[in-house]
C-alpha positions as CSV (number, residue, x, y, z in Angstrom):
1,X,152.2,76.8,112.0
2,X,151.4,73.3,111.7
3,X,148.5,71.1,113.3
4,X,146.9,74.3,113.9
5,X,143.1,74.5,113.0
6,X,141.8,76.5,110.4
7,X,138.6,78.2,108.7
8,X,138.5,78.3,104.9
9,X,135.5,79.8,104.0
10,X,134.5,79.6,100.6
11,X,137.0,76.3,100.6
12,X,135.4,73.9,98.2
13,X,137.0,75.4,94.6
14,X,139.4,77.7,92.7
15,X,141.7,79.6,95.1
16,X,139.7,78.5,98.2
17,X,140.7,74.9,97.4
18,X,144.2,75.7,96.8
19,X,144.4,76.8,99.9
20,X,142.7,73.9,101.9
21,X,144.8,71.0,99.9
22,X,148.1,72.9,100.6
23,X,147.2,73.7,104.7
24,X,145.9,69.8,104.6
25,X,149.2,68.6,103.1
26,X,151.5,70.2,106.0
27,X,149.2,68.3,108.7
28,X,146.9,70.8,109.6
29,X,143.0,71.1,110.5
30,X,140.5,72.8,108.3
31,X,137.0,73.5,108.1
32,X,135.5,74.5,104.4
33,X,132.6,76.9,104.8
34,X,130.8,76.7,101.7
35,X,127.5,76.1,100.1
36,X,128.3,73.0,98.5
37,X,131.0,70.1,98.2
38,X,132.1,69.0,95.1
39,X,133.2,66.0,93.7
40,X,136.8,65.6,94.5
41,X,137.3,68.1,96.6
42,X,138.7,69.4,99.7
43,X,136.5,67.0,102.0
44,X,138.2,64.3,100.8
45,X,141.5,65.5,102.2
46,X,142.9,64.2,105.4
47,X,141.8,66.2,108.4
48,X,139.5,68.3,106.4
49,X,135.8,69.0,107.4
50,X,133.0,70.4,105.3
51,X,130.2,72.8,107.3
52,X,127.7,74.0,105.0
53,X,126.7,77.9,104.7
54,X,125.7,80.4,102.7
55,X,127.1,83.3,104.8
56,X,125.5,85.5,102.7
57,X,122.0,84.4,103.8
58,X,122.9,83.4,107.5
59,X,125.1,83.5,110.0
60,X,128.0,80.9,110.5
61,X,127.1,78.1,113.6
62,X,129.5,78.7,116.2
63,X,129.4,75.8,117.9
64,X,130.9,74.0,114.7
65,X,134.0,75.9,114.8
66,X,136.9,74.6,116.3
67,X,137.4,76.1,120.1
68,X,140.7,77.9,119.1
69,X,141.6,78.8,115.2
70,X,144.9,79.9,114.1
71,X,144.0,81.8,111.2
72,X,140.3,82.5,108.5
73,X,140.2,83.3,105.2
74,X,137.3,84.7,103.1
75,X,137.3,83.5,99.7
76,X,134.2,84.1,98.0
77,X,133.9,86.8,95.2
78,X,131.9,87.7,92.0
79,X,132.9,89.3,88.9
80,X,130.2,91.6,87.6
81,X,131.4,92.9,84.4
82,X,129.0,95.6,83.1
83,X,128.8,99.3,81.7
84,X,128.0,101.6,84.9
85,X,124.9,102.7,83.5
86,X,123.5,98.8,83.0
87,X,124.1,98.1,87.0
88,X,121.2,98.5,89.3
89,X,121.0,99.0,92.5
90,X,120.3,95.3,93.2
91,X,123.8,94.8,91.7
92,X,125.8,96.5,93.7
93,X,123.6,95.0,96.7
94,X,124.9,91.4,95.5
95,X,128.4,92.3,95.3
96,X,128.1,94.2,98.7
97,X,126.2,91.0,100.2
98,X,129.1,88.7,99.1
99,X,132.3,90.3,99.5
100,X,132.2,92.2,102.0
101,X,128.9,91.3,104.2
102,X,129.7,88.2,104.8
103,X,133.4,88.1,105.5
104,X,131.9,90.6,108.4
105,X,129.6,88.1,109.2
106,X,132.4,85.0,109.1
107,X,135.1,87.6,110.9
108,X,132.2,87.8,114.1
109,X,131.1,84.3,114.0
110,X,135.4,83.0,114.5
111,X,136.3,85.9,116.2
112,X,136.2,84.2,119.6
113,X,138.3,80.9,118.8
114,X,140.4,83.6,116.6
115,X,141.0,85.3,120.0
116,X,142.0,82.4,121.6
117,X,145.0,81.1,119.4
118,X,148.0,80.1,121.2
119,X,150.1,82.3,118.5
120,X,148.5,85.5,117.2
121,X,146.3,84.9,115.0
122,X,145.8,85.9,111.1
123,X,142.7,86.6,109.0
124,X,143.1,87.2,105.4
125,X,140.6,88.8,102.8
126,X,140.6,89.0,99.2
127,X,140.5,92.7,97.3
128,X,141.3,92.9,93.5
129,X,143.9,95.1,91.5
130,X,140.7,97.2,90.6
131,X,140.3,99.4,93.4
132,X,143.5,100.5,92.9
133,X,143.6,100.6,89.2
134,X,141.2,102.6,87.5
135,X,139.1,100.0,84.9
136,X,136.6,100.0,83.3
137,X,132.9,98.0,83.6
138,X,134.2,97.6,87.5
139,X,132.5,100.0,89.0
140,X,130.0,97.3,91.4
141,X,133.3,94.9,92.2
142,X,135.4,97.7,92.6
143,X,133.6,99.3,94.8
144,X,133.0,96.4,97.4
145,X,136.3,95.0,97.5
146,X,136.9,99.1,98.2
147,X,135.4,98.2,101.2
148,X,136.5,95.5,102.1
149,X,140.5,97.0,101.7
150,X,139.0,99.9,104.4
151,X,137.8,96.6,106.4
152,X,140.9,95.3,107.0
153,X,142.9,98.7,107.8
154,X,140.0,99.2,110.1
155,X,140.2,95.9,111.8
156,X,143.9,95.9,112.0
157,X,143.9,98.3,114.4
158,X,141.4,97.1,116.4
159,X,142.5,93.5,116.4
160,X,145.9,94.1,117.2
161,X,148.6,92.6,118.3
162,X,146.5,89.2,119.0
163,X,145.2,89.2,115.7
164,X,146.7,90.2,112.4
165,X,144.8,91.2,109.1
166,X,145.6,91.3,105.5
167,X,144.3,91.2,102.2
168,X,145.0,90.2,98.6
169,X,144.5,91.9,95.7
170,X,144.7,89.6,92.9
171,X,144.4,90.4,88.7
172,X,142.5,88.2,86.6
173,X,143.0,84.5,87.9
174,X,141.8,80.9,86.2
175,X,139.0,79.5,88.4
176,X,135.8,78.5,87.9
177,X,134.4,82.1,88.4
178,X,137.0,83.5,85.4
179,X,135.6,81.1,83.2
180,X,133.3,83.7,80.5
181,X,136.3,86.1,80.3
182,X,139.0,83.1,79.5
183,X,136.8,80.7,77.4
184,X,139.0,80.7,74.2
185,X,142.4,80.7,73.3
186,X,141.8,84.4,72.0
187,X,140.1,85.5,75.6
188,X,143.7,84.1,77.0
189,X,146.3,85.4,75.1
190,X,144.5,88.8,75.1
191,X,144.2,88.4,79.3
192,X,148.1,87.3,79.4
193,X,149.1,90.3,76.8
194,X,147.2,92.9,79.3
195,X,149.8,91.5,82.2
196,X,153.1,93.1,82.6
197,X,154.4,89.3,83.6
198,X,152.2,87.7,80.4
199,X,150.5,85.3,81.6
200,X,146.5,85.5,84.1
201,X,146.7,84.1,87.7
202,X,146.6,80.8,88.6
203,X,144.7,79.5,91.8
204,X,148.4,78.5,93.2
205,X,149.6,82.3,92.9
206,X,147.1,83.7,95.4
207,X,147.0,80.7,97.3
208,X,150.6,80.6,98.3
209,X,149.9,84.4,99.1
210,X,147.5,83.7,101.7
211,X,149.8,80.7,103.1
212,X,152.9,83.2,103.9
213,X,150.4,85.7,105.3
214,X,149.1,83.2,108.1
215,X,152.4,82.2,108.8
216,X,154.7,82.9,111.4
217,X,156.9,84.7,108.3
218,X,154.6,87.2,108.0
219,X,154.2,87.9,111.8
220,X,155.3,91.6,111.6
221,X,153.0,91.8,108.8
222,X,149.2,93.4,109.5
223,X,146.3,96.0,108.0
224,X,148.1,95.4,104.3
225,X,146.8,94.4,101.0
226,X,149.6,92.4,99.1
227,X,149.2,92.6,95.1
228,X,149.2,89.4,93.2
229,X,148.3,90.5,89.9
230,X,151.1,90.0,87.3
231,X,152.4,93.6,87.7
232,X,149.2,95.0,86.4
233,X,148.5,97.0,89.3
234,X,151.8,98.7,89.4
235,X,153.9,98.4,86.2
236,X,153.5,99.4,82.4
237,X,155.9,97.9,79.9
238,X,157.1,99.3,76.8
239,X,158.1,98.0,73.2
């Protein structure tokens, strides 16, 4: 839908930003929630606004959001790499606080204006191929974006047929918050070799994901987690 407004939170890099230059390219309005705008980015854009938050810490200003929104996405994420028995319980308070704690706390804050869209409304969330696919050193990621998957079933329900809900689950992607585990030619080829299609995501991939789910396209589509991970989640090749 164009010139519709829209909430990117966690909009100011990586796949957030993909998102906000593509949405801003077709006309439409978005507001970046994030704790920081960089150089270059999304504010820069034509009908793009920048409120800063740290919806971890506290709770989203209503009365900056636009009266009626047409569709939210979550973006921010960690990746906490670490053998089970290094991870306190701290850790897995962090990942809990920023995956799923505060897309709750963004989902409340625009749920009004998401209620009053013209066009049913869409809100999508991001999981990862790791709570479906066993790995290894996963186990604080893992498990919040575990929640975060039972979020969206949950809300689904609830929400519908006004609202629709969906995640994505993506594999290893190139962003800012990839960087230690892609840092050398080595760390890349290895990633890509792990990957049924042989190559890591790019910001684009997932980006164009969460497009097609706010769209009018994917109106029959709610309470789903779409897997844009290379295959990795689903497919093993053999030599």
């Amino acid at each position: 839908m164009s010139d519709t407004d829209y909430v990117i939170v966690g909009g100011s890099s990586g796949i957030g930003l993909e998102i906000v230059q593509r949405l801003a390219d077709r006309g439409d309005r978005v507001l970046v929630v994030s704790r920081s705008v960089e150089n270059g980015s999304a504010s820069q854009l034509p009908g793009v606004r920048h409120l800063n938050a740290d919806v971890t810490q506290s709770e989203i200003d209503r009365s900056q959001l636009p009266e009626s929104i047409g569709g939210m996405v979550y973006c921010p994420g960690s990746i906490r790499l670490r053998p089970f028995h290094r991870l306190t319980p701290d850790d897995f308070l962090s990942d809990w606080k920023i995956n799923f704690l505060g897309a709750v706390q963004s989902i409340q804050a625009c749920l009004p204006a998401l209620k009053k869209s013209d066009f049913p409304a869409s809100i999508v969330l991001f999981s990862t191929v790791a709570v479906g696919t066993g790995m290894p050193f996963h186990a604080s990621i893992a498990s919040a974006k575990g929640a975060v998957e039972g979020l969206v079933r949950s809300l689904a329900a609830e929400l519908a047929p006004r609202i629709r809900v969906n995640a994505i689950a993506p594999s290893l992607t190139d962003t800012r918050l990839a960087h230690s585990l892609l840092a050398d030619d080595g760390k890349r080829k290895a990633a890509a070799q792990r990957h049924p299609l042989k190559r890591t995501g790019l910001p684009a991939d997932s980006a164009a994901a969460a497009i097609f789910l706010m769209d009018g396209a994917a109106s029959w589509i709610t309470g789903q987690v779409l897997a844009v991970d290379g295959g990795m989640g689903s497919v093993r090749t053999f030599k």
